[in-house]
N, C-alpha and C positions, 0 to 999 in steps of 0.2 A: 719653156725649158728651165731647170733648176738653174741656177744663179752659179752655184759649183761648178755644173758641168760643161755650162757656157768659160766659165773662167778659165777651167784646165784645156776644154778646149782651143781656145783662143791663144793657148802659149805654147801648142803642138806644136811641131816641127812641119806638119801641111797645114792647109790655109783651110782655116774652119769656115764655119756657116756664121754670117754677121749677124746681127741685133735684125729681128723681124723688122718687116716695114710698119711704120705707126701707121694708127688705126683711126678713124675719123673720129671714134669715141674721145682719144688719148688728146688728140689735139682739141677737142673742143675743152676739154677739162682744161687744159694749159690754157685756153688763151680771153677762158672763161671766169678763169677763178677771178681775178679781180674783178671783176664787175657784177659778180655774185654777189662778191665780201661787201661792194659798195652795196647790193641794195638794186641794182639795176641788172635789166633784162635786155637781151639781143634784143631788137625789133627785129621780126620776118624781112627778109630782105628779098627785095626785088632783082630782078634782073640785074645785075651791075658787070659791066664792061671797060677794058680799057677807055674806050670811048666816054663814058661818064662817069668814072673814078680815077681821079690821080692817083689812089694807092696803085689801082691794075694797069693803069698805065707806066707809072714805074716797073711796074712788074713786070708785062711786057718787055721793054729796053730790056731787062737783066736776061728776061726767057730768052730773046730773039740774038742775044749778044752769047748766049751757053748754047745755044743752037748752031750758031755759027761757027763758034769753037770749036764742037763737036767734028773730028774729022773721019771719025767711022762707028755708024749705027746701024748692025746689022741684026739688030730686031726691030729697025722703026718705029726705035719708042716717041722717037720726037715728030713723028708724020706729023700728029694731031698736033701741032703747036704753028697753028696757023691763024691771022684775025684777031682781032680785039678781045675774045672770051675765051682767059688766060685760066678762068675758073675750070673750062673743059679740057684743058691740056690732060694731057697723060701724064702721071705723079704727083700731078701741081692738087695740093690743099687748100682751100680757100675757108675761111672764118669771121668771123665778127671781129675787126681790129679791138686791140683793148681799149686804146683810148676812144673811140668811136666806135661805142654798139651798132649806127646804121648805117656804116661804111664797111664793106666787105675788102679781103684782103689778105694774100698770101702768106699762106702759115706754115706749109711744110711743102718740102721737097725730097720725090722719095725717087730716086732710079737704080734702087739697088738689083743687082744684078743684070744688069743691062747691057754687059761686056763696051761699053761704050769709049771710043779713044778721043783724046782731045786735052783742054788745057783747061784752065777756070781764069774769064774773062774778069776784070775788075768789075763789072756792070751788077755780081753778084752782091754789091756792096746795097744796090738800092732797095732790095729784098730784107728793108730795116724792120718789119713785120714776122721774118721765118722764125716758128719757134724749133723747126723742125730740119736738119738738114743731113738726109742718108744717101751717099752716093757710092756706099761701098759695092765691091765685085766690077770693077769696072778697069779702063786703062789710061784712064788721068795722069799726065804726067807734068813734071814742073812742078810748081809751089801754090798754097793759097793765096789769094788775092791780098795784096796788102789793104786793100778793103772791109777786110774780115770784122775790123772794128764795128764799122756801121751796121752790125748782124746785134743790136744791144740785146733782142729779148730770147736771141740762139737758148736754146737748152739743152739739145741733142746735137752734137759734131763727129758724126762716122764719114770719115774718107779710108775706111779698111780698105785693104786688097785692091791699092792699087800701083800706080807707079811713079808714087810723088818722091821729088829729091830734096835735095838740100839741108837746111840743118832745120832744128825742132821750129814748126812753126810761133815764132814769136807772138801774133797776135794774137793767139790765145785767150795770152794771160789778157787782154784788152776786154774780154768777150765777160760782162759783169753776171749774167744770168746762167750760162753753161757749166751741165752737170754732168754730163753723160760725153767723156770723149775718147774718141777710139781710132788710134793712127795706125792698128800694125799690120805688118804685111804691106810696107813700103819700103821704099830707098832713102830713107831719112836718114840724118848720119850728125856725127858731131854730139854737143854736150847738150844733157835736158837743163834747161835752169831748173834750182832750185826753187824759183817762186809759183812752179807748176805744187808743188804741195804745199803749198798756204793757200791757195783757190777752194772754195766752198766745194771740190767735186765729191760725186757720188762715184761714179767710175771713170777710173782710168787703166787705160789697154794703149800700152806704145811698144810691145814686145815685136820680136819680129822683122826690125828696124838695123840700122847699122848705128845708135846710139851707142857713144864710149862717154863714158861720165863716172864721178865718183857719188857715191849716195849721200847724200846733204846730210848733215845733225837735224833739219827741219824737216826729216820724211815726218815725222813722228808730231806736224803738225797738219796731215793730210786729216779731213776729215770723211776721205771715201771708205767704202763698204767692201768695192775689188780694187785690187792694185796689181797689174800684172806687168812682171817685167821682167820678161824671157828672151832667149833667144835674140840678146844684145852682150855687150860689154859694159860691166861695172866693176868699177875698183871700190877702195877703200873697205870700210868695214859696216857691220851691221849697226847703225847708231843704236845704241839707247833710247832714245827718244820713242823709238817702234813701238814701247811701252804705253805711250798718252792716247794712241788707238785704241786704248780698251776696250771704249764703250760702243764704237762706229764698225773699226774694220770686222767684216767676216771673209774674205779670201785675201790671201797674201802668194803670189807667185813668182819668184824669183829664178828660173830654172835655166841651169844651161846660160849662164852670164860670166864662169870664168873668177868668180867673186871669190875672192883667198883673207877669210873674217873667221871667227871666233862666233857663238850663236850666243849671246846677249842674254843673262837672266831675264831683259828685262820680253821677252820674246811671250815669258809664261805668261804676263800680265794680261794677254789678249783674250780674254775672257770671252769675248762675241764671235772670236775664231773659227770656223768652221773647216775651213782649206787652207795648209801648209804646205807648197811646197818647192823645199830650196836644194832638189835633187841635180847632180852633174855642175857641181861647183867645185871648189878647193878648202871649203871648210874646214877645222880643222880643230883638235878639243875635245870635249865633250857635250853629250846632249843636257844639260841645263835643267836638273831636277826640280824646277818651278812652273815646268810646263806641263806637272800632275796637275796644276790648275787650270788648264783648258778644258773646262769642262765641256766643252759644247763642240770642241773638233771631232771630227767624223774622217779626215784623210788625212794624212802626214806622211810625204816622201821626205828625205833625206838621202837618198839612194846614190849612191857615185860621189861620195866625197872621201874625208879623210878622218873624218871622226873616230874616235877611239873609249875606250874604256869601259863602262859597262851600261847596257838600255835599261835608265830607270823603271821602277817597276811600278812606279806614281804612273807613270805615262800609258803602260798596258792595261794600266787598273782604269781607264775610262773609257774602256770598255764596260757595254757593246756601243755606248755611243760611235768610238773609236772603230769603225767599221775597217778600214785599211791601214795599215802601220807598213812604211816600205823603207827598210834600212838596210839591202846589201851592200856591196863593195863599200865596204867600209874596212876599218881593223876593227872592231867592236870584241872585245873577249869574254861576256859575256850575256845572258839574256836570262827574266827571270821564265818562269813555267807557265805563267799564265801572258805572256806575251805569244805564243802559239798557240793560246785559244783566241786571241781573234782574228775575225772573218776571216779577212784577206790579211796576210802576214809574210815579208818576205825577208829572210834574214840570210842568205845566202853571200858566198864570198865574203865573209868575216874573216873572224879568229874563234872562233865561239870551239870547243872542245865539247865533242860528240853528236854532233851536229853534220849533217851532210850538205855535201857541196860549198865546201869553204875552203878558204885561199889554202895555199902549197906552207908548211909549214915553215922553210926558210922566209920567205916573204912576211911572215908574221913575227919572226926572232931577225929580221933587218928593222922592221919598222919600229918595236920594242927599243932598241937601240939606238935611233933617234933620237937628238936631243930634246926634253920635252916640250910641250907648246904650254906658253903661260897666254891667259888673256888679260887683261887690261882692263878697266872701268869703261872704256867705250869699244867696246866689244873687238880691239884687233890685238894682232899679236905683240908681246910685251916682251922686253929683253928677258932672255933665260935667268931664274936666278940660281946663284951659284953661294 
């Protein structure tokens, strides 16, 4: 699936389709590469069992301890998690430990979509070998294990689409190896810290949540590729900083968050852009004639905020890259001519003169008459000046 359409979908208002199950190819590449770079080769591995590995024996304890947790599996996925040979479990991956090529030993754990109810035992902690851990589509509820630390070589953390509560999982940030994290479509609540964007991540998806937080100056030291953060609560304003992304981020999602900001010049900088979209907020301004320098965006909603003045004509001009441009309900008064020659183009509910299906024209001579919105150097609103 394209990396876009996963992203926008994941910040829908229903509950998308998660990250596939890893693939035995994908794990062996993770949990190969060092022992590659050293020089060294799995040995063929024999039979190995709870019974004569302590790695699967620990493993074991954590299976038999999430099994028992488990208090309704009505696909039977955990039948087969019976006996010593945890390598034949249902989901359970087994690999060459990294530090021991001929020690076998649990590498991922996959039970996505398994409608499964229950909690997460702490015993998930001794699974210090997963590099792999998808347990989205399911009815988990409660919190992660304070445990989560001892997961040191984690790289993938999907608990989508379930029914975890409390506030953002803290241990996270403990988690030194994890690239790939994906909370949303849960009962998560409260503030995200900001040291979730100084973490080395590749994606991060926590949309969907009941997070209320203000967006840190340090977004703008994430160095992920998606960042989606919908269908929560955010204040403050759009930092500056959104800028130092240039070279990493390609989707940015913000939609439907309530966010009452100015759109930042420094927004154009995002050169590796592909997907903008900060539609159904309270923005407010104008669109930022330095985002004729995106050259590489392909969608841009803005749709349902409060923007005003005129859609740069830098912006329509990158086109065809520029396949979807969607800026109605806004006040916008006007659009140049070559902004409806591309593809998909939606400029409805404006102010735009001669244009059909735009706002009632008193609603466009009340909002004219508004005092104006100044922005500020970090992208929020600045006292009027007079």
């Amino acid at each position: 699936m394209a990396m876009h359409a996963r992203a926008r979908a994941a910040a829908g208002m229903t509950k998308a389709s998660p990250s596939p199950s890893p693939s035995l190819l994908l794990l062996s590449l993770l949990l190969s590469s060092a022992l590659l770079a050293a020089g060294q080769q799995p040995a063929p591995a024999s039979r190995q069992t709870a019974a004569n590995n302590p790695r699967l024996q620990r493993a074991y304890v954590a299976l038999q301890a999430l099994k028992r947790a488990i208090t309704d599996d009505p696909k039977n996925l955990t039948r087969s998690w019976c006996g010593p040979d945890v390598c034949a479990y249902f989901g359970v991956f087994c690999a060459a430990a990294l530090d021991d090529p001929h020690a076998l030993t649990v590498a991922g754990l996959d039970l996505n979509h398994g409608d499964l109810a229950g909690t997460f035992p702490e015993e998930l902690g001794l699974l210090s070998d997963l590099a792999l851990l998808h347990l989205n589509s399911n009815r988990f509820a409660g919190g992660l294990p304070e445990s989560l630390p001892k997961l040191r070589l984690l790289h993938e953390l999907d608990v989508s689409n379930n029914r975890l509560s409390g506030g953002f999982p803290q241990h996270i940030l403990c988690l030194p190896n994890v690239k790939y994290v994906d909370l949303r479509f849960n009962n998560l609540c409260g503030a995200v810290p900001p040291a979730i964007f100084d973490k080395p991540l590749d994606a991060l998806f926590i949309n969907n949540n009941h997070f209320d937080f203000e967006l840190p100056e340090n977004l703008g030291n994430s160095p992920a590729s998606v960042i989606v953060l919908a269908n929560l609560r955010l204040r403050g304003c759009l930092p500056p900083s959104i800028g130092r992304m240039a070279g990493t981020l390609n989707e940015l999602v913000v939609l439907n968050t309530g966010l009452r900001s100015c759109i930042p010049q420094e927004v154009g900088w995002l050169r590796e852009l592909t997907v903008l979209d900060l539609s159904f907020n309270q923005l407010q301004g104008t669109l930022p004639e330095s985002m004729a320098g995106m050259h590489k965006l392909e969608q841009l909603d803005v749709a349902h905020n409060e923007l005003a003045g005129h859609v740069p004509e830098g912006i329509c001009a990158l086109a065809p890259q520029l396949r979807n441009f969607t800026y109605s309900y806004n006040y916008f008064c006007s659009e140049a001519q070559r902004c409806l020659d591309i593809r998909r183009v939606d400029d409805r509910q404006n102010c735009i003169a001669g244009r059909p299906d735009q706002r009632p024209a008193d609603q466009c001579m009340a909002f004219l008459h508004r005092p104006p919105v100044h922005c500020d150097e970090h992208g929020c609103f600045a006292p009027p000046h007079y």
